[in-house]
C-alpha positions as CSV (number, residue, x, y, z in Angstrom):
1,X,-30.4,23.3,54.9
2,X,-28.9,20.9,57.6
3,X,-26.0,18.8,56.7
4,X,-26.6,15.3,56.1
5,X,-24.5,12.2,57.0
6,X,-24.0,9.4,54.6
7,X,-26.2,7.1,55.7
8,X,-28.9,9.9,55.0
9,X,-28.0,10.6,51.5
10,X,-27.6,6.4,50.4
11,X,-30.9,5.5,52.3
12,X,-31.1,1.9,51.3
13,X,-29.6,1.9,48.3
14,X,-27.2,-0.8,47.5
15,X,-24.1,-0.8,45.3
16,X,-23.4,-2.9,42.8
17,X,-20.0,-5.0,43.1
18,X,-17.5,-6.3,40.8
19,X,-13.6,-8.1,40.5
20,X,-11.1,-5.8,39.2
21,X,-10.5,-8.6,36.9
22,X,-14.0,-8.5,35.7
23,X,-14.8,-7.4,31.6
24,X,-16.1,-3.7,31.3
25,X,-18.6,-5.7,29.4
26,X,-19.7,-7.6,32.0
27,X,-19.8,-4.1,34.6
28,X,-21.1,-2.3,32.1
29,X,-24.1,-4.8,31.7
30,X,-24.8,-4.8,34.9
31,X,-24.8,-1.1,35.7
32,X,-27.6,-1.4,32.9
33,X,-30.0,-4.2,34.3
34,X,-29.6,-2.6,37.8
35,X,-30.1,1.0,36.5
36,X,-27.1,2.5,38.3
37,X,-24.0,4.7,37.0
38,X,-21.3,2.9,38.5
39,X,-19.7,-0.5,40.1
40,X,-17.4,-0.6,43.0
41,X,-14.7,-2.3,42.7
42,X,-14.0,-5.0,45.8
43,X,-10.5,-6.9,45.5
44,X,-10.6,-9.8,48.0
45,X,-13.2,-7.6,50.6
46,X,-11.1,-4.6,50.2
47,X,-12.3,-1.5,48.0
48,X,-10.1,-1.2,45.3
49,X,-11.6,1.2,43.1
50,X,-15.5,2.4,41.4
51,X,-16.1,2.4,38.0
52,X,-18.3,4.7,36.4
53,X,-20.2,5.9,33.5
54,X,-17.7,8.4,33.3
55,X,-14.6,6.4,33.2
56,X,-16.7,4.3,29.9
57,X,-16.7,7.8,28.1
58,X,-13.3,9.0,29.0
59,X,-11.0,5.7,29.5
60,X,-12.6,3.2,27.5
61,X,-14.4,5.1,24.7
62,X,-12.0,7.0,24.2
63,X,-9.4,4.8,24.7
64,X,-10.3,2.9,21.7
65,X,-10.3,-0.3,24.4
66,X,-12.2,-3.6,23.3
67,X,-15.3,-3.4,26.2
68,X,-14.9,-7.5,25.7
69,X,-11.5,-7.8,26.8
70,X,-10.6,-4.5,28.7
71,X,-10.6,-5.4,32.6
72,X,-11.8,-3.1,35.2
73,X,-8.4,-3.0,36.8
74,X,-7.4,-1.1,33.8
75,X,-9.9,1.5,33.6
76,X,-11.9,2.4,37.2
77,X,-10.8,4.9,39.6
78,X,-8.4,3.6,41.5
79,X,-8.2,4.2,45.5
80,X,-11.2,6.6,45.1
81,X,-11.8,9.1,48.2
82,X,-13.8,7.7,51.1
83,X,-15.9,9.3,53.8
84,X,-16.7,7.0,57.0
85,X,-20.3,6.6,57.6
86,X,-20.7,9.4,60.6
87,X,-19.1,12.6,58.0
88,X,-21.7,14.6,56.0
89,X,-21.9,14.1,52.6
90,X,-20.3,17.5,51.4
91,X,-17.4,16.1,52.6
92,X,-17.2,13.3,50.2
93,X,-16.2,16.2,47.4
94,X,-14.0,18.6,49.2
């Protein structure tokens, strides 16, 4: 099977974006009405962190956190791994 680059593996999919000061709440309502798994997180144009189905089972589930009042900025994955847009998409998990 070739490798294929990011753009490959994406192909036209857009990501859903959110404040770090946003409500998981609000992200988590979102994620719903958009059908996808996770939000990145953009503070002032610069990635910050993602927030994903995931982190609602393990940090805020379990976490006994308040999805009303719990911020993002509490509970994503903060400075999550990137992969530029020409580096296949194994790479993004090694």
């Amino acid at each position: 099977m070739p490798l294929r680059i990011i753009p490959d593996v994406v192909n036209g999919n857009t990501s859903l974006v959110c404040n770090p000061n946003a409500t998981v709440s609000a992200a988590s309502s979102l994620m719903l009405a958009q059908g996808k798994g996770a939000v990145v997180i953009s503070d002032h144009d610069v990635l910050a962190g993602i927030f994903t189905e995931r982190d609602v089972s393990l940090r805020v589930v379990a976490g006994g956190l308040d999805t009303q009042t719990a911020i993002l900025r509490q509970v994503m994955t903060a400075d999550p791994t990137k992969v530029g847009p020409t580096k296949s998409a194994a790479m993004s998990w090694t």
